[in-house]
C-alpha positions in Angstrom: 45.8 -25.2 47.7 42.1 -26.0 49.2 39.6 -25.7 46.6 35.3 -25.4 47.4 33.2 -24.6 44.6 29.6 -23.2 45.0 27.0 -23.4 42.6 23.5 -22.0 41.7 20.4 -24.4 42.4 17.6 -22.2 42.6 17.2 -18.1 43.9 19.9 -18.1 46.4 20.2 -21.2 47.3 23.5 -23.1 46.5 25.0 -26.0 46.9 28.7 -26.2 48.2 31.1 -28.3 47.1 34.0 -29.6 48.8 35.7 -32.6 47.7 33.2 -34.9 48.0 31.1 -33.7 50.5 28.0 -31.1 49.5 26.2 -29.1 51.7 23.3 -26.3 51.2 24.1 -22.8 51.7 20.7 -20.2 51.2 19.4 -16.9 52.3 16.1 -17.1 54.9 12.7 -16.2 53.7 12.7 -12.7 55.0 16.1 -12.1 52.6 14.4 -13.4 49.3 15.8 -16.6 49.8 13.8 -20.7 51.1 15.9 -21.1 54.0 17.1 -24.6 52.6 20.4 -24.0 54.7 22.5 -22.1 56.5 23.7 -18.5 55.3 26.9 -17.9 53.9 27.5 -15.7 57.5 26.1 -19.0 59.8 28.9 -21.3 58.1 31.4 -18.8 58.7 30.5 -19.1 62.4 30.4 -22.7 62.1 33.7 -22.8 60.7 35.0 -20.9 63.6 33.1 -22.9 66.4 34.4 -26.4 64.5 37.8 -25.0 63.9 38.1 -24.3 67.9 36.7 -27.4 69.0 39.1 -29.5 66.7 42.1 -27.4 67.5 41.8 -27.8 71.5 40.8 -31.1 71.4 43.9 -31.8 69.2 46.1 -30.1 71.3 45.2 -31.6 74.6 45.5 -35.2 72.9 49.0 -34.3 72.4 49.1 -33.8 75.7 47.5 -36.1 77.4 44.7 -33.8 79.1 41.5 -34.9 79.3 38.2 -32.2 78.2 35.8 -34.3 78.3 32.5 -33.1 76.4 33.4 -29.8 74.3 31.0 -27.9 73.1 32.2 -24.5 71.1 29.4 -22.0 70.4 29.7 -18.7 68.5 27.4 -15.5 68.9 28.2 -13.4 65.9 27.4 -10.1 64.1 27.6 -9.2 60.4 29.6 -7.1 58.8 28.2 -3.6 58.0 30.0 -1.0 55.6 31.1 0.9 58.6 31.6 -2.3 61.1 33.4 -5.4 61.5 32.0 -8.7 62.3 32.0 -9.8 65.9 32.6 -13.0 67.0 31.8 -14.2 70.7 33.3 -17.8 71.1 32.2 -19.9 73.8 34.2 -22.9 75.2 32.5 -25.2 77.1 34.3 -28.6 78.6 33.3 -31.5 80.3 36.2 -32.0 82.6 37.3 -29.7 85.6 40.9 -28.5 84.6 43.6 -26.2 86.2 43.5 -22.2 86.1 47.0 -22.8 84.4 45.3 -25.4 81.6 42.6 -23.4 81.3 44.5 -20.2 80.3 46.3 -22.8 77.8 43.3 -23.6 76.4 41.8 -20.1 75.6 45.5 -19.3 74.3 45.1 -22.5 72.0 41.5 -21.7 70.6 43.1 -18.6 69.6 45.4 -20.2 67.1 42.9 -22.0 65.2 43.8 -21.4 61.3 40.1 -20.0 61.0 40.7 -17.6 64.0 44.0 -16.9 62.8 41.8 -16.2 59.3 39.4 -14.1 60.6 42.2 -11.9 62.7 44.5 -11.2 59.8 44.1 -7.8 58.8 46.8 -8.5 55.4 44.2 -11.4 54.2 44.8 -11.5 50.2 41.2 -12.2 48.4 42.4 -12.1 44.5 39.1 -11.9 42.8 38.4 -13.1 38.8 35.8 -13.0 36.7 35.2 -15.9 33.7 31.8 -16.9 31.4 30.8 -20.0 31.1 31.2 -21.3 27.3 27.7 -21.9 25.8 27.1 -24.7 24.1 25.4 -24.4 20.4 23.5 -27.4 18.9 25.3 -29.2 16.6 22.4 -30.0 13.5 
């Protein structure tokens, strides 16, 4: 199993921790937070924009097609009590290919585990709740 850990710095900014690499996840000023980094929501969109872009180019390496520059960009909404997010993805390659390709591609991007993720409507979320042990001085 894939494991990221998140932890409190300061307000809401946190930093994210994924084997070794650490990034900076906050809130913007206007939500109470410093805007040290992206929002929870942003890298969400991120991870669905870098999930497509890896998964088409992997796919035409296997088959020999040439893209070119990609370029994935994602126009997103939140999520509301009432409404689900909506995600816009928007593929953008380098080289000119076939209607045929082209329609392989979209199908492709579709199958991206994060789009796959986000499309799942039986997506188990088991949720636990621990305390930290506090340490006492020893004297």
């Amino acid at each position: 199993m894939n494991h990221a850990v998140v932890r409190r710095r300061e307000g809401y900014e946190h930093e994210i921790e994924i084997r070794e690499h650490r990034l900076i996840v906050d809130e913007p000023q206007e939500k109470g937070g410093k805007d040290q980094g992206p929002t929870p929501a942003e890298l969400l969109a991120a991870s669905l924009a870098s999930c497509t872009a890896i998964t088409i180019e992997m796919y035409a390496d296997r088959k020999e097609w040439g893209l070119g520059s990609v370029e994935v960009a994602v126009d997103f909404t939140e999520a509301t009590a009432d409404d689900p997010p909506i995600f816009d993805v928007k593929i953008t390659l380098g080289a000119a290919l076939s209607e045929e390709t082209q329609q392989k591609i979209l199908t492709i991007a579709g199958k991206c585990p994060v789009h796959r993720a986000l499309k799942h409507q039986d997506v188990t979320i088991h949720d636990s709740l621990e305390f930290f042990e506090e340490n006492e001085d020893e004297d």
